[in-house]
C-alpha positions in Angstrom: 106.2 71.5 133.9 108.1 70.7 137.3 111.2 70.3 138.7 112.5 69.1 142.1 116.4 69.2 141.4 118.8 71.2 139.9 119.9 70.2 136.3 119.2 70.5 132.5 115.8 70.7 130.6 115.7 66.8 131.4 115.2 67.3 134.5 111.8 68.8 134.1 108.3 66.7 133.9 105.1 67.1 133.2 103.0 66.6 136.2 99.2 66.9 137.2 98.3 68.6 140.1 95.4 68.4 142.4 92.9 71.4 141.9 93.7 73.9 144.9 91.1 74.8 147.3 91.2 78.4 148.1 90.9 79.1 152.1 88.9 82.0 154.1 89.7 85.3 152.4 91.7 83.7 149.5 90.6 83.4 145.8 91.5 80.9 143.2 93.2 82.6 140.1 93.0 81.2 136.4 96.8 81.1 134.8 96.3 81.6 131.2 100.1 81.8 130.3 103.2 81.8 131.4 106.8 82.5 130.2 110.4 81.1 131.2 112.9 83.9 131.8 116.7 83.9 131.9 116.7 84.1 135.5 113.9 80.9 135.3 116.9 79.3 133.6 119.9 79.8 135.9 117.1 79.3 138.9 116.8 75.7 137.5 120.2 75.1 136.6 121.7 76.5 140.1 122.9 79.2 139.2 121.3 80.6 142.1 122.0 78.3 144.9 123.8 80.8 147.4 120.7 82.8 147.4 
């Protein structure tokens, strides 16, 4: 899920990304879960904007 604006759960979208290519010294890490938070929330809903 992605989101490029500030808003409500509409404004998210299910998007495919290309397949990063890790540089010189960098490694390519597997994400086997992830969680949305509170802060995730008001992040997203711009709650945060002044930081």
């Amino acid at each position: 899920m992605e989101y490029d604006r500030y808003g409500g759960p509409e404004e998210l979208e299910i998007r495919t990304v290309a397949r990063p290519q890790p540089g010189a010294g960098e490694v390519l890490v597997r994400v086997h879960g992830t969680s949305v938070n509170p802060i995730d929330v008001s992040i997203r809903s711009g709650g945060m904007r002044i930081m």
